[in-house]
PLY file of the C-alpha trace (Angstrom):
ply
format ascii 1.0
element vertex 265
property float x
property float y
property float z
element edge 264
property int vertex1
property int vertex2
end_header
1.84 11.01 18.46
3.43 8.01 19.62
3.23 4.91 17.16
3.65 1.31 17.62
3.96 -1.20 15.13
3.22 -5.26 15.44
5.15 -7.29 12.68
7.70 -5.08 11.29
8.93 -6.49 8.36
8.96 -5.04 4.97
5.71 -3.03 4.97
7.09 -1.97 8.80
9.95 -0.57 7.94
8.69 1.31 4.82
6.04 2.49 7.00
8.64 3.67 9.68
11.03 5.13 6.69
8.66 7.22 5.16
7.64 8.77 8.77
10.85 10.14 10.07
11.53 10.80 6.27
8.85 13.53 6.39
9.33 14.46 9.58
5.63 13.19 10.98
6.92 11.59 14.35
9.90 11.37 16.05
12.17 7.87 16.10
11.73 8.49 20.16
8.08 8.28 19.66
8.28 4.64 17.36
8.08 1.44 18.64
8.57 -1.65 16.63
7.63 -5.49 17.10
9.15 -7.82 15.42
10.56 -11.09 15.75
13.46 -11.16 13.19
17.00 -10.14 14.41
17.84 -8.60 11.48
14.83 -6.77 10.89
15.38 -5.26 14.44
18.60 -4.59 13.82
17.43 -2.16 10.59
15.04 -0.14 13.12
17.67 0.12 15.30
19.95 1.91 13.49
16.89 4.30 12.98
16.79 4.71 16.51
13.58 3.77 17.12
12.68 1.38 20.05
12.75 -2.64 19.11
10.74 -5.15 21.07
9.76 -8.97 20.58
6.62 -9.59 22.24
6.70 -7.71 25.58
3.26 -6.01 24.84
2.24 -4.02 28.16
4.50 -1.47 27.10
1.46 -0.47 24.26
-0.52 0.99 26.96
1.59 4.63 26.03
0.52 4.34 22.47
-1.61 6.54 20.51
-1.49 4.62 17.22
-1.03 0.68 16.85
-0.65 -0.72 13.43
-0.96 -4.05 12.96
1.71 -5.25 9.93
1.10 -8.91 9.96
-0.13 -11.59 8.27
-4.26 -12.22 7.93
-3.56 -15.88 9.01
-1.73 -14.42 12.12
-3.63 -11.58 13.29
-6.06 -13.19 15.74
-3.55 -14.72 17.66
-2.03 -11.26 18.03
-5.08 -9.46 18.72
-5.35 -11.64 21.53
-2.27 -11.02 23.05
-2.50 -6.91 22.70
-6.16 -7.18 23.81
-5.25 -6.40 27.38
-2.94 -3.67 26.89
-4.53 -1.17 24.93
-5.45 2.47 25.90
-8.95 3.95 25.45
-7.96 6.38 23.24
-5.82 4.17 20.89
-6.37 3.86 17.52
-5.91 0.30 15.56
-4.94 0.77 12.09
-4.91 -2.56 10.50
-3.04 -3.16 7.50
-3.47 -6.91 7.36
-5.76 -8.04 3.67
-8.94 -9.37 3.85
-9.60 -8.65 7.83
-12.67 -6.56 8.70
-13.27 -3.69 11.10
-16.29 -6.29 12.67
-13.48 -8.82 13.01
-11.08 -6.78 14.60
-13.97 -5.12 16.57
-14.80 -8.32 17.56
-11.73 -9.56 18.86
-11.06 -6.04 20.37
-14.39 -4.62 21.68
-15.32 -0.56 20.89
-11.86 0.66 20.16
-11.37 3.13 17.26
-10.20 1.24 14.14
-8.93 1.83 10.44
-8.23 -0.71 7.52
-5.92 0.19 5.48
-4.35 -0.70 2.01
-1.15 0.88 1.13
1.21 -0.33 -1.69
4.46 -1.23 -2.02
5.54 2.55 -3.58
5.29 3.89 0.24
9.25 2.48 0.94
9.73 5.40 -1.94
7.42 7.97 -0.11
5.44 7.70 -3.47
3.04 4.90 -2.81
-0.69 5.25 -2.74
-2.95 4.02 0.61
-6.36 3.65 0.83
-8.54 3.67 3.67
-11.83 3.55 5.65
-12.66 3.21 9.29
-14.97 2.69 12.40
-18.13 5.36 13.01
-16.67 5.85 16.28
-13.51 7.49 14.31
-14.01 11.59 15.24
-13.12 14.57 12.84
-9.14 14.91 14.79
-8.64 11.11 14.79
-9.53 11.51 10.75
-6.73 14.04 10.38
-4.02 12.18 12.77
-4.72 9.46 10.67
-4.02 11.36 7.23
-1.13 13.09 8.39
0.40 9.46 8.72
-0.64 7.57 6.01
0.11 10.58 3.25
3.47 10.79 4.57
3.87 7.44 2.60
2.55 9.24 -0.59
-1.09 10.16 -1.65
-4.05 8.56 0.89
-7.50 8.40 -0.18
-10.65 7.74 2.40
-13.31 5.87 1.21
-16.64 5.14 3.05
-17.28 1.53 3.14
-14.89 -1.47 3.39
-16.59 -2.89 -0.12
-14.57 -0.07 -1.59
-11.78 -0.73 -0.07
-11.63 -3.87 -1.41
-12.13 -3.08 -5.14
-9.78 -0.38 -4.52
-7.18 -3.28 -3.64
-6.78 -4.60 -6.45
-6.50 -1.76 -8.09
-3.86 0.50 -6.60
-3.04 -2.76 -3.59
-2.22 -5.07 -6.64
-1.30 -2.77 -9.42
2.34 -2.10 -8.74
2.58 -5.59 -9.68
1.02 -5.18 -13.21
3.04 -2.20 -13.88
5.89 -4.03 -13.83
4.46 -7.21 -14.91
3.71 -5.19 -18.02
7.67 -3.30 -17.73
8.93 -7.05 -17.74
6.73 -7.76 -20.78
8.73 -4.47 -22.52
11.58 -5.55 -21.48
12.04 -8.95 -23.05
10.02 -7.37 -26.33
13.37 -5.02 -26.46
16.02 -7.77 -26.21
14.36 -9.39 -28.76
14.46 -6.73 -31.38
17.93 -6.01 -30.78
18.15 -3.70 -27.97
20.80 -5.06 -25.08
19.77 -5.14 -21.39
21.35 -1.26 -20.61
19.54 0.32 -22.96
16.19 -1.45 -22.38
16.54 -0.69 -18.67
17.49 2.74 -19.59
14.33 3.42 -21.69
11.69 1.73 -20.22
12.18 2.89 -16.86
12.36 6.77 -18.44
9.47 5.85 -20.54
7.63 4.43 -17.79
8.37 7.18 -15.25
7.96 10.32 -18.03
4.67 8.97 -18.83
3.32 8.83 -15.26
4.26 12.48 -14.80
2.88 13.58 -18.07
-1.10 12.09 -17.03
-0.31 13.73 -13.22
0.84 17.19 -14.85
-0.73 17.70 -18.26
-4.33 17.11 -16.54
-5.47 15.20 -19.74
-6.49 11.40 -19.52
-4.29 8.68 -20.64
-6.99 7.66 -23.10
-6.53 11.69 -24.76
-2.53 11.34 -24.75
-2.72 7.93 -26.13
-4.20 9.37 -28.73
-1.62 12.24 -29.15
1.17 9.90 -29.39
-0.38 7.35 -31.61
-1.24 9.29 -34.60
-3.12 7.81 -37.72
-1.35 5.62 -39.61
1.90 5.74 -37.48
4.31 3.33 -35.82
2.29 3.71 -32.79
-1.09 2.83 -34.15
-0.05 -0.29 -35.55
1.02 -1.58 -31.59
-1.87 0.04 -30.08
-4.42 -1.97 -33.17
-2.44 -4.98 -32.03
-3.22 -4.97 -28.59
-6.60 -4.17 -29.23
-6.51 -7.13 -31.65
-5.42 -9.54 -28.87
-8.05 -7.79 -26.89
-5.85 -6.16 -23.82
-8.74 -4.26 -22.27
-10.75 -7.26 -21.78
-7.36 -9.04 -20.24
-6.73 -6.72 -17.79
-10.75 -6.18 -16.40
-10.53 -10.24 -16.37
-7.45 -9.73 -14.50
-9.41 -7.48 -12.02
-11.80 -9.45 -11.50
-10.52 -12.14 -10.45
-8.54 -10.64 -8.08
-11.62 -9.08 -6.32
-13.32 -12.43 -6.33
-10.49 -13.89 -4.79
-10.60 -11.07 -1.76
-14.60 -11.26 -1.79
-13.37 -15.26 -0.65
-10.81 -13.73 1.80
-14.20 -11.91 3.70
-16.28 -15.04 3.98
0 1
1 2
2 3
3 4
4 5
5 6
6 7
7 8
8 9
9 10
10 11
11 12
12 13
13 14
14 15
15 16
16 17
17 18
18 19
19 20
20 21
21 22
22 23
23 24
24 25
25 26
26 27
27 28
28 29
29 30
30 31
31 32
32 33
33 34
34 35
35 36
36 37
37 38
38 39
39 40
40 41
41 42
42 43
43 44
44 45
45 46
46 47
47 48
48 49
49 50
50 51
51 52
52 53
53 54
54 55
55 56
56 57
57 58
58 59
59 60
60 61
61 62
62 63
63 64
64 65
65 66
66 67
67 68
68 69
69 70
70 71
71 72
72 73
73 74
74 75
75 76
76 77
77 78
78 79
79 80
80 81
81 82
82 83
83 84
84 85
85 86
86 87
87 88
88 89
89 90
90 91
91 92
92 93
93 94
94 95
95 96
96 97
97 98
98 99
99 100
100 101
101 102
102 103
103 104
104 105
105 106
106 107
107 108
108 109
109 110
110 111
111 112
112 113
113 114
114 115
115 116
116 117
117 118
118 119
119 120
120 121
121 122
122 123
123 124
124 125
125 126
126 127
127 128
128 129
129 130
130 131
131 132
132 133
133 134
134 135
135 136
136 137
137 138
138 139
139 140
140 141
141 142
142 143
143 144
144 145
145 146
146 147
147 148
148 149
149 150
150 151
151 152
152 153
153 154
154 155
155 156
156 157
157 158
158 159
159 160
160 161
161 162
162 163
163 164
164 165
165 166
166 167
167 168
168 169
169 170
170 171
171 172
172 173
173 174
174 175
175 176
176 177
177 178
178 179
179 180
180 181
181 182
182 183
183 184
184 185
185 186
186 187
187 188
188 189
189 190
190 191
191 192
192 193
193 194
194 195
195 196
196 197
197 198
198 199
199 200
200 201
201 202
202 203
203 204
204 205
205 206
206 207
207 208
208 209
209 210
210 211
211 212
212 213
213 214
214 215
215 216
216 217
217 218
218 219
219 220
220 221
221 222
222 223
223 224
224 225
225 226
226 227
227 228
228 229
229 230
230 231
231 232
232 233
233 234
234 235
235 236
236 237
237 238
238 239
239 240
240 241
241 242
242 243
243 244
244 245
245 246
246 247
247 248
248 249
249 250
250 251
251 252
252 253
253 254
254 255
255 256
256 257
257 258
258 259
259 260
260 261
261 262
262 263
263 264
């Protein structure tokens, strides 16, 4: 498959990282766009091709993903417009920007939306996705094979759940370490110095993760295992509970998916 990516920049060159990391495509078969020198210079020294805007040359390409901003991505689907194959495949991973308005702007192409998050520059990230009817049972594969290379994908059906599911696993990173920072200060502040904090949150944080993937039990069940009755752990869990966490992070949620329910008007 040869690949071709508009906008580089961070989400570009996790993208292209975890690819040749698993071996998916070749750095032959890679092209990048992107205007920043020293973004080009990074893909360089992967060996895959750099360009700035010369866009006939996407007429080779199997696969286009389109890495840029919402706010930018009409002007770009105008200029790629005219240099697309029949068989290519758009898969958009631009917030907020519909398969009818890239359909629109592009006319009966194949197209995918999707949401990956920032664990993919670790090959551990998780990327949801949807796509056009006109997407056949091979183009579904091709279009696994490239996006679980980045970590675990997940198709869903309509674009309504992709939304929801971006601010879940799109937006969570972010409150896993919102909450790690939260730890972190709570240790300082008992006595703990930064070392050590670092040391034991990020095992904590990184054990527990493992233990819900492996064990096969829910975090609500091993919750329960570790905060027996009357223990040190109750009285933290009764405290959040007190100060109503549950409630903060759904309101949290929320309001992130009314914010990208705005993004679609």
């Amino acid at each position: 498959m040869k690949l071709a990516v508009i906008g580089g920049g961070n989400m570009g060159m996790a993208m292209v990282s975890a690819w040749l990391n698993s071996g998916a495509c070749k750095a032959s078969d890679i092209l990048v766009y992107d205007r920043n020198s020293t973004k080009r210079n990074y893909f360089k020294k992967l060996k895959v091709q750099v360009n700035v805007s010369d866009f006939t040359k996407l007429i080779k390409y199997d696969f286009i993903f389109l890495a840029v901003k919402p706010q930018d991505t009409e002007s770009v689907l105008k200029n790629i417009k005219a240099h697309l194959s029949s068989r290519v495949i758009l898969v958009s991973v631009a917030a907020a920007v519909s398969i009818k308005k890239l359909s629109s702007a592009l006319g009966k192409i194949k197209i995918v939306r999707a949401m990956p998050n920032t664990p993919i520059q670790i090959g551990m990230g998780v990327v949801g996705w949807t796509g056009s009817k006109n997407l056949v049972s091979k183009d579904k594969k091709d279009v696994q094979k490239l996006l679980g290379a980045m970590g675990t994908e997940l198709y869903v059906n309509t674009e309504k759940k992709l939304d929801q599911l971006t601010v879940i696993s799109g937006s969570g990173p972010a409150y896993v370490f919102y909450f790690m920072e939260a730890l972190f200060e709570s240790a300082l502040k008992i006595g703990l110095n930064t070392k050590e904090a670092t040391i034991l949150i990020l095992g904590t944080f990184v054990g527990a993760s493992n233990l819900v993937n492996y064990s096969g039990e829910s975090p609500a069940k091993l919750r329960e295992m570790v905060a027996s009755k009357k223990g040190v752990t109750e009285v933290a869990i009764k405290e959040f509970d007190k100060n109503k966490l549950k409630k903060i992070v759904y309101d949290a949620v929320k309001s992130a998916y009314k914010k990208v329910e705005e993004f679609n008007k």
